[in-house]
MINUMI-729080 format. One line per 2 residues: for each residue x, y, z of C-alpha. Coordinates in Angstrom, 2 decimals, m for minus. Each point is the difference from the previous one (the first is absolute). Layout:
<recs>
X/Y/Z | ...
</recs>
This chain:
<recs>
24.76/78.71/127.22 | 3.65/m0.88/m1.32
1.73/2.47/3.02 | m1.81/m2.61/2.57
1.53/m3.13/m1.79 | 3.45/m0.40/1.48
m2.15/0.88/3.40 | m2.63/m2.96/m0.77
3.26/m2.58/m1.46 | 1.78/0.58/3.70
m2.76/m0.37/1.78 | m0.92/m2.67/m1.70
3.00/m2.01/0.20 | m0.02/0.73/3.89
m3.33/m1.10/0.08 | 0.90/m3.44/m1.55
2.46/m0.50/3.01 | m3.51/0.18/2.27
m1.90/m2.33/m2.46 | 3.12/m2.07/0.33
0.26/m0.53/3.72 | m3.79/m0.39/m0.14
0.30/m2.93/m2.33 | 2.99/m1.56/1.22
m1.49/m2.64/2.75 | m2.76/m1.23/m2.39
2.55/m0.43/m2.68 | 2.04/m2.08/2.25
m2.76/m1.92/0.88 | m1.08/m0.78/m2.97
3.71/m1.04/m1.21 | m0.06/m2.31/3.03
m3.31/m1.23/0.79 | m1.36/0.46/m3.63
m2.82/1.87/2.58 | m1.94/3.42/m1.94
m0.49/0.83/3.91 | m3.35/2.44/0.31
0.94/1.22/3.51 | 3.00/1.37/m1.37
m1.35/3.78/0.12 | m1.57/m0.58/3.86
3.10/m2.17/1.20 | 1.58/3.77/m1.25
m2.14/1.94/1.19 | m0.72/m2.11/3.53
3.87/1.47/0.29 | m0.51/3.31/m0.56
m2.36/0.55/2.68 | 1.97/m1.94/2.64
2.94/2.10/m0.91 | m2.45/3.33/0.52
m0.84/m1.35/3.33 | 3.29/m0.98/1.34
1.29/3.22/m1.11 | m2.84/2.04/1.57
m0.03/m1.55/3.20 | 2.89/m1.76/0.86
3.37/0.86/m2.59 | m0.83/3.21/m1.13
2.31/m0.80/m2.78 | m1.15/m1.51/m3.28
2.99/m2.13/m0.50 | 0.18/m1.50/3.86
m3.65/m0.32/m0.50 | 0.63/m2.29/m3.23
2.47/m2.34/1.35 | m2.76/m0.82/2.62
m2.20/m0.60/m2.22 | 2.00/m2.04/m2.41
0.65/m2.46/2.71 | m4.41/m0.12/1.08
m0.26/m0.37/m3.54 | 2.30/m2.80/m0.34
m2.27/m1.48/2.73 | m2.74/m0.11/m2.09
1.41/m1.22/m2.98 | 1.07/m2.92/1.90
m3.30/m0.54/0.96 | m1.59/0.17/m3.13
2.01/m2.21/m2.26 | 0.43/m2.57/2.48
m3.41/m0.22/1.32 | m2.30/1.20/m3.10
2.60/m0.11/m3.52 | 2.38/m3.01/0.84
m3.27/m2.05/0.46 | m1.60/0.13/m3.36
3.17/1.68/m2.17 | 0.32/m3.90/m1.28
m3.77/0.37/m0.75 | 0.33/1.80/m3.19
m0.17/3.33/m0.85 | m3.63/0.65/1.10
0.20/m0.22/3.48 | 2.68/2.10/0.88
m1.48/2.22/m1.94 | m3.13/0.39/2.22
2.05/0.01/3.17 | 1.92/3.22/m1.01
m3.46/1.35/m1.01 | m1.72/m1.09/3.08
2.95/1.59/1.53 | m0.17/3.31/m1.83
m3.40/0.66/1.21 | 0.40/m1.00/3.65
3.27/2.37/0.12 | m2.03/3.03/m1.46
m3.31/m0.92/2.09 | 2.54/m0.22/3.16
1.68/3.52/m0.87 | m3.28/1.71/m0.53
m1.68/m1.22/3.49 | 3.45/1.00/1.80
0.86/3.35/m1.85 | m3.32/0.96/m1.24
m0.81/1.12/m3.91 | 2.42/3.44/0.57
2.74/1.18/m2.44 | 3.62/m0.60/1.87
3.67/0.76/m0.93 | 3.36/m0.28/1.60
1.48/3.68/0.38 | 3.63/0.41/m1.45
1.91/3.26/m0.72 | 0.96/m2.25/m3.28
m3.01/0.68/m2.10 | 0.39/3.79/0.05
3.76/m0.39/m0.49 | 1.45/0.40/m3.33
3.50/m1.92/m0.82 | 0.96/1.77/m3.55
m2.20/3.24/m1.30 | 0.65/1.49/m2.84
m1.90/2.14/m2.45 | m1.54/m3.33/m2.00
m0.47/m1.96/2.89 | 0.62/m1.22/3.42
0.45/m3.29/1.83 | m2.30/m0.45/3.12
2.18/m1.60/3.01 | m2.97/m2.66/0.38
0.14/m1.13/m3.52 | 4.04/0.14/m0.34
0.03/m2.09/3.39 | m3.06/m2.62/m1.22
2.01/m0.25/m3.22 | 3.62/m0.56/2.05
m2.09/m2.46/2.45 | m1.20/m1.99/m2.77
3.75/m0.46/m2.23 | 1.79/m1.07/3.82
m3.40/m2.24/0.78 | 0.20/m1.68/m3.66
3.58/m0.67/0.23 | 0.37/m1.10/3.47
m2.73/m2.80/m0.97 | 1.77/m0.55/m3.34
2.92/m0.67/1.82 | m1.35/m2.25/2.69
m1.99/m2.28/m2.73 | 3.17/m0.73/m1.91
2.91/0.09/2.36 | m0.91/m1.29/3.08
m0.77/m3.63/1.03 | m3.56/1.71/1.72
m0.81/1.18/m3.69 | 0.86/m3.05/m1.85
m2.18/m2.11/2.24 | m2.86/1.96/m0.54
0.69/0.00/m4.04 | 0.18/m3.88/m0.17
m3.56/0.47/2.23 | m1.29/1.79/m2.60
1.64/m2.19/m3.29 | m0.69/m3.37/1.18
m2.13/m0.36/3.44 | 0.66/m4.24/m0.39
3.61/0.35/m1.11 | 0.43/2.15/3.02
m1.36/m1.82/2.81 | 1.80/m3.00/m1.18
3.30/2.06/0.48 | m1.37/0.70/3.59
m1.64/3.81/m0.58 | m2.53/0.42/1.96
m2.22/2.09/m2.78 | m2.86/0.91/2.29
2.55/1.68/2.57 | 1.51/1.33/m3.13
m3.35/1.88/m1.10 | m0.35/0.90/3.83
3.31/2.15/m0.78 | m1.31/0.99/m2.94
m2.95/1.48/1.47 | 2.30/1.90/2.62
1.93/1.70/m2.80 | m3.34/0.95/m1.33
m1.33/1.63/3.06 | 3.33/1.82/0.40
m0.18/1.64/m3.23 | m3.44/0.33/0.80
0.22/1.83/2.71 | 2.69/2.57/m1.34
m1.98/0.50/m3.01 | m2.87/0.73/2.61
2.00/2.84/1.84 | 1.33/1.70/m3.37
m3.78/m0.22/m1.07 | m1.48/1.65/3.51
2.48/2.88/m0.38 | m0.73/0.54/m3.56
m3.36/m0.46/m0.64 | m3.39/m0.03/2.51
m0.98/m3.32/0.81 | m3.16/m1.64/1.85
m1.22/m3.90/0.66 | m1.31/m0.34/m3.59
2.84/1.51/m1.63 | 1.64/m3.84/m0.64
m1.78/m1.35/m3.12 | 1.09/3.76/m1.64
3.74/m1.15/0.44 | m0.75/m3.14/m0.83
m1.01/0.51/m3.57 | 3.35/2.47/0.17
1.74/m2.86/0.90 | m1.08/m2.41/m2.42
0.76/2.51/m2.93 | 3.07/m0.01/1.06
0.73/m3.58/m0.18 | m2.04/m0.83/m3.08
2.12/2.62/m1.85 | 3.73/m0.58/1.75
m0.91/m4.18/0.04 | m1.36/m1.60/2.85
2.76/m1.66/2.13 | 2.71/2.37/m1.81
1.32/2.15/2.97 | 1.98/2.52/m2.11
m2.97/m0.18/m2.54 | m2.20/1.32/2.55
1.89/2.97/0.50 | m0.21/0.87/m3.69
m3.55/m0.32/m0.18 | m0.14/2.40/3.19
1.74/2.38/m2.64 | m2.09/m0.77/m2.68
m3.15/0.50/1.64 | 1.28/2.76/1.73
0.73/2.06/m3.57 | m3.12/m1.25/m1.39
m1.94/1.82/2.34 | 1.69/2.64/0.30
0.97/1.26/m3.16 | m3.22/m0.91/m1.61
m1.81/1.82/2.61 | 1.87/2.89/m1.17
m0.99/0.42/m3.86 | m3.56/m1.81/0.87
m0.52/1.17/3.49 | 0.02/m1.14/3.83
m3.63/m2.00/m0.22 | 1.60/m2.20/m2.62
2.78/m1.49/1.87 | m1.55/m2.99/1.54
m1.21/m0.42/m3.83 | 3.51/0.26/m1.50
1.79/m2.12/2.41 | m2.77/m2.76/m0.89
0.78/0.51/m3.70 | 3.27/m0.68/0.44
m0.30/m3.32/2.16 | m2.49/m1.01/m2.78
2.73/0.45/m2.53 | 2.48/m2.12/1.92
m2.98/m2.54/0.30 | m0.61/0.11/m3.28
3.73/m0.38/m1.51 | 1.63/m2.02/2.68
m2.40/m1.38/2.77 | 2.42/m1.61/2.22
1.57/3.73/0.70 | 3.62/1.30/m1.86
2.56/m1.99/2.33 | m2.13/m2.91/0.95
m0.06/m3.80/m1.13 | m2.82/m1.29/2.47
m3.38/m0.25/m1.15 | m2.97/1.39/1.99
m2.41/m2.18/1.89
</recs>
């Protein structure tokens, strides 16, 4: 049991950096929109499989294949905040919230009647590459590259929000929606942006998840609920907070699946985001409040 620890602790930690990518769009939506968005997991997952198909039939290269679809994707999000969020975001919390739940089960209803109910992955050399192996452990290339993808994805956006005039704009969007349109920020372009960054991370988070794990039309609402623990524990809106609940949740599962056993990990990783509930319910680096 203890000779599989330091095993279960890197993994674990490399794990987090997968949670972490996962999480990052609907933290940053949240942040910005104060929106808990439901299609989070099929807006994900909606990339995945376009990155699959571009690969297999046009690319044949995972990466080519994801700047393709980051740009379709981008399409979409367009669409959707300016034709479905924009229009009732000032409505209160309520509505929005049954758009991006109407939207989660159109995406997953529209993936199923295109792809059919099979298991898929994205095939990369990565997965059954080791980085570091030692006798206590090794680091899977797939998990040391999620983990890498995740620190340059957190502090690329952490730099944009604070140091750029794009990134202000969209702060003062989020702080003070009257304040800001008096100053002449247009908020509902700025949540239009938003939503872009969102899909982008999305859609990375999508590819790193196809190569990693199976996937299928239904597999959304399962990242979803990763997603969420993420943010609830890191702090909803709290960029750098979501990669340390990645970690968290990560270790959680991992190491207590290995003194309790694999069938408990789900179980463990709920304990924990009960915990953080319990002790500090608007997450460990977050101010906002939860609608």
């Amino acid at each position: 049991m203890f000779a599989t620890l330091p095993q279960a602790i890197v993994t674990g930690v490399m794990l987090g950096g997968l949670y972490a990518i996962i999480g990052i769009g609907m933290s940053l939506i949240f942040g910005i929109m104060k929106l808990t968005n439901i299609a989070h997991g099929d807006i994900m997952i909606l990339g995945t499989f376009l990155t699959m198909f571009i690969s297999q039939n046009l690319t044949g290269n995972p990466v080519l294949a994801l700047l393709i679809t980051i740009v379709i994707m981008m399409g979409f999000a367009v669409a959707v905040q300016k034709f479905l969020i924009n229009n009732v975001i000032t409505k209160g919390a309520e509505p929005a919230l049954l758009v991006t739940f109407g939207l989660s089960i159109i995406i997953s209803n529209a993936l199923f009647q295109v792809f059919g109910a099979n298991t898929r992955s994205i095939p990369s050399t990565l997965v059954t590459t080791n980085l570091i192996r030692t006798e206590h452990f090794s680091v899977s290339m797939m998990y040391a590259a999620s983990f890498i993808v995740a620190v340059v994805t957190i502090v690329t956006l952490t730099l944009v929000m604070n140091k750029t005039p794009f990134g202000r704009a969209i702060r003062a969007a989020s702080s003070d929606t009257l304040m800001s349109e008096l100053l002449g920020v247009n908020t509902k372009r700025m949540y239009i942006y938003a939503m872009c960054l969102t899909v982008v991370t999305a859609s990375i988070a999508g590819m790193l998840v196809g190569m990693t794990f199976p996937f299928y039309p239904t597999t959304g609402p399962q990242y979803l609920i990763i997603a969420f623990g993420v943010v609830v524990i890191g702090g909803m809106g709290s960029l750098v907070g979501t990669l340390i609940g990645g970690v968290i949740l990560g270790l959680a599962q991992l190491v207590g699946a290995t003194f309790l056993g694999a069938t408990y990990q789900q179980l463990i990783g709920f304990i924990v985001l009960l915990v953080v509930l319990a002790i500090r319910p608007q997450g460990l680096l977050s101010k906002a409040v939860r609608k």
